[in-house]
N, C-alpha and C positions, 0 to 999 in steps of 0.2 A: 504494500500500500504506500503510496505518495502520499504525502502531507502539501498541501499549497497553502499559501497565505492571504485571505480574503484581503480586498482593494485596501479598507479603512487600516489593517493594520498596516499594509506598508506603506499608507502615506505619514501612520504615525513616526514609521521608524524614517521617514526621510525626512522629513521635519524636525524632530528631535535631533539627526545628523547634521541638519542644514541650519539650526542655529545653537549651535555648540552643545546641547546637553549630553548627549553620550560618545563623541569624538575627542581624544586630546587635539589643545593646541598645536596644530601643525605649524611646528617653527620655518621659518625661512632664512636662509645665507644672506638675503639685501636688508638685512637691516639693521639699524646702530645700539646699542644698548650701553648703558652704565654700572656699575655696581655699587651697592649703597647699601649694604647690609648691616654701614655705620650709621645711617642715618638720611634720611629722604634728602635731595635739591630735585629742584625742577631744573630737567635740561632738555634739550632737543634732541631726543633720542626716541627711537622706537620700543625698548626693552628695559624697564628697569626689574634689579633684583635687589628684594626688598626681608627684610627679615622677616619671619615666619609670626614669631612670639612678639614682637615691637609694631607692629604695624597695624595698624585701622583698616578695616573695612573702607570707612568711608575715603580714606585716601586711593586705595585700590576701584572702588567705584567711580570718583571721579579720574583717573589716569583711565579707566576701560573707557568712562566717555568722548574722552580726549582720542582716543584710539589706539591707546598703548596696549601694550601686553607685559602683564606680570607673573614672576619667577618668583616665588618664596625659597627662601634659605632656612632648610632645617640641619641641625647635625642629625649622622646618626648614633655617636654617642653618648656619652653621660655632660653634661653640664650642671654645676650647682645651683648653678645662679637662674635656671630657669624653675617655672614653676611647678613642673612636673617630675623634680629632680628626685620628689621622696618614690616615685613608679619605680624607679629602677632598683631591685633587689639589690642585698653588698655582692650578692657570691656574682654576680655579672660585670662586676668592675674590674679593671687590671691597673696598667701603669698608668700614669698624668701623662697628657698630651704634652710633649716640649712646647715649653715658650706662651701655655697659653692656661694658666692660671684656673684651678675650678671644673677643669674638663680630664676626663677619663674613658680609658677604651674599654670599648664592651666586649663580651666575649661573642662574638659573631654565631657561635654557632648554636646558642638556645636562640633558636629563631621563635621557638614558641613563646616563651617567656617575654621577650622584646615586642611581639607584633600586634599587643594591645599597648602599647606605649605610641609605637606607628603610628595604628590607625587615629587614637587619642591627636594623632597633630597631623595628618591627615584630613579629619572630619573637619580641624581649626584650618587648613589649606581650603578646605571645601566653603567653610563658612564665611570666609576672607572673599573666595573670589579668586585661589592663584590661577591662572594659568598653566603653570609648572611648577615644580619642586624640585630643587637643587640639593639632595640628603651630602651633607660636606663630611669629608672623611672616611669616606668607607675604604679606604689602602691599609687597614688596619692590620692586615694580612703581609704586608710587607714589612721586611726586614726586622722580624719580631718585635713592634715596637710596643706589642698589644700586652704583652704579658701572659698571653693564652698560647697554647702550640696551636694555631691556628695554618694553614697552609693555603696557597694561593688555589686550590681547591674550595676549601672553604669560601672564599672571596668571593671565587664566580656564584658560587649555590646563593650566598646573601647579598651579593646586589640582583641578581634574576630576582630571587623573593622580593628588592623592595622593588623593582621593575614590575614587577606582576600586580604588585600590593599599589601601588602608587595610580597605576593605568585602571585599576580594578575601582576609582577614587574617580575616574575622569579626567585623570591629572597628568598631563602631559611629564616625561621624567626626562632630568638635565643631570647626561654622567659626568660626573668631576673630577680629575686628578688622579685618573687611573691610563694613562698611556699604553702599559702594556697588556691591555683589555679591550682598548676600543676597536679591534677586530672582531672580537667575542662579543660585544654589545652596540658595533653600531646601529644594526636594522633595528634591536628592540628600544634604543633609548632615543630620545627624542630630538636632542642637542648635548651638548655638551660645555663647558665649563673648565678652563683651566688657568691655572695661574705660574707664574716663573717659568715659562714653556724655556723661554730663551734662555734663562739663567742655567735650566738644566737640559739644555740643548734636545728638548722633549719637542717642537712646534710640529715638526714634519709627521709624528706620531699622529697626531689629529686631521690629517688630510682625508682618509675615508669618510669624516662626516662630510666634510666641504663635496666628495665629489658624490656623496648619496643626497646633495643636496639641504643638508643638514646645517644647521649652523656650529661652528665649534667657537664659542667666545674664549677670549681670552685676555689676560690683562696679568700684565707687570706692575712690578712695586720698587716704590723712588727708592727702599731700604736694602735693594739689590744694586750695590754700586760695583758690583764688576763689571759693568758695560754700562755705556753712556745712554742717555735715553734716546739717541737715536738709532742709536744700536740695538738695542730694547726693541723698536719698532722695525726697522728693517728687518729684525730674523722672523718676529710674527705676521710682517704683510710679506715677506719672502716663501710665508706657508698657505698663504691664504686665508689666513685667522680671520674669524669674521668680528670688524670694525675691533682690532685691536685697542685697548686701551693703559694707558699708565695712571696707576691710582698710588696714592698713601695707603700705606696698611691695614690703616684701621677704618677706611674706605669711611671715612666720618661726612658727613653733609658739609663741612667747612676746609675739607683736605683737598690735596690737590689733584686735579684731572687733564689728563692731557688726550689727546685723541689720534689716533696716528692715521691722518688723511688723504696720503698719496702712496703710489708706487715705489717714490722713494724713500719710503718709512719718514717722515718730517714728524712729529709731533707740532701737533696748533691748540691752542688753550679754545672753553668752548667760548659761543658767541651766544647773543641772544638771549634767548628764553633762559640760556645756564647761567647766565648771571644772576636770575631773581630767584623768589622765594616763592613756595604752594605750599599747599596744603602739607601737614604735619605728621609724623608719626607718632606711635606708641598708644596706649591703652588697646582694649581686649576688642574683639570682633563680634559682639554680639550684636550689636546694631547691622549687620550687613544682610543680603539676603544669601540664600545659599546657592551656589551655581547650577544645581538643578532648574533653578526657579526663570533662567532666562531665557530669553525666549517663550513663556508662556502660554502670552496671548495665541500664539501657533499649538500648542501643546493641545490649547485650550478646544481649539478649532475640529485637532483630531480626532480627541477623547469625545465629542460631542458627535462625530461619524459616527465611534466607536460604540454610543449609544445606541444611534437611530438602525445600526447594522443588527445592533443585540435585537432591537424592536420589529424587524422585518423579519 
């Protein structure tokens, strides 16, 4: 026996396709983005990435109406300082992150344990509005720095789990600072996300996203002074990084940005719109609506087929 699908259902599901509710953001390579997961500025950019836990709804709704697209930044593991830091059992902790005060590696491989922590900032991705989800740190796998005998085994198995989990959300996923994976995960992750490419002579690593189409962002930092900052730009527009950028560290609303705009790697400060101020971050996303909800009045249209087909 075949199963076929009466008219009313698949206008539902192409409506619901056709205005975002059950497709991730399909990123694209044309366009410019910033990184701000220190703190919001308005600039003239296409993509901002905005922290997960700081950021407002209402700021996220105004930037969609503008016509931007937003990337939330969640770690994936332990931070003190965030509010969900009592979830994380002790026995799931290992070493402190070098250099970064408060944060600790998880043991990657109770995936069970961790994946009501996920979904918990997930459902807050959801409620926000991101577009995408940037999980920072998952290389925890690398060069034992977890504290756990984890193996680059392990690695693959829990970013597919949070690829699966993240898409499973609606939520387009952005792989980060794993170079020697983005073979293994271009087709399923959505963009990508890197930092020091040039410093650790990593850029050319990220070319499969660029030729699947894909964006691979990227962006150096002024506290890598082994290369000048045009050097910085030349090796990232030498890979085809998409809209390279050079940031301060602490990627703070008031730190410095530079944009690398030509062929010839040049770095130009921004103009315009990046000079002023918008709208604000921080406090909780409860005010937003949830990303199911857009698109509605379409939604609204089908489920009202869906009735008069029930009634025929």
């Amino acid at each position: 026996m075949v199963f076929t699908t009466p008219a009313p259902f698949v206008l539902l599901l192409m409506l619901s396709s056709a205005y975002g509710c059950t497709v991730p953001w399909p990123a694209t390579i044309n366009v410019t983005w910033d990184y701000q997961i220190g703190g919001y500025k308005n600039r003239d950019v296409d993509v901002y990435m905005l922290d997960g836990f700081l950021t407002q709804s209402t700021l996220i709704s105004t930037l969609h109406d503008q016509g931007k697209r937003v990337s939330c930044y969640f770690s994936s593991q332990y931070e003190s300082f965030r509010p969900d830091a009592g979830s994380f059992p002790s026995s799931l902790l290992g070493h402190n992150l070098d250099s970064w005060p408060g944060e600790r590696w998880v043991d990657i491989r109770q995936k069970t344990a961790l994946e009501p922590i996920y979904r918990s900032r997930l459902t807050r991705a959801v409620d926000l509005k991101c577009d995408g989800v940037e999980w920072d740190n998952i290389d925890g796998y690398m060069d034992d720095k977890s504290g756990f005998p984890v193996t680059v085994t392990d690695g693959v198995s829990f970013i597919q789990s949070l690829i699966t989990l993240t898409h499973g959300y609606n939520i387009s996923f952005g792989l980060k600072n794993v170079p020697n994976l983005v073979a293994q995960f271009v087709q399923a992750a959505d963009y990508s996300i890197n930092e020091d490419c040039a410093k650790y002579n990593e850029c050319g690593s990220y070319t499969p996203f660029i030729t699947a189409g894909k964006p691979a962002f990227s962006v150096e930092y002024t506290d890598n002074t082994q290369r000048s900052t045009n050097a910085k730009c030349q090796a990232m527009v030498n890979a085809q990084m998409t809209s390279p950028i050079i940031r301060d560290r602490g990627v703070k609303a008031d730190g410095s940005f530079l944009a690398c705009t030509n062929a010839a790697g040049v770095c130009s400060p921004p103009a315009g719109p990046g000079m002023s101020t918008g709208p604000t971050g921080g406090g909780d996303a409860s005010s937003g609506d949830t990303l199911s909800t857009r698109g509605s009045p379409w939604l609204a249209v089908s489920f009202f087929l869906l009735i008069v087909y029930g009634m025929a």
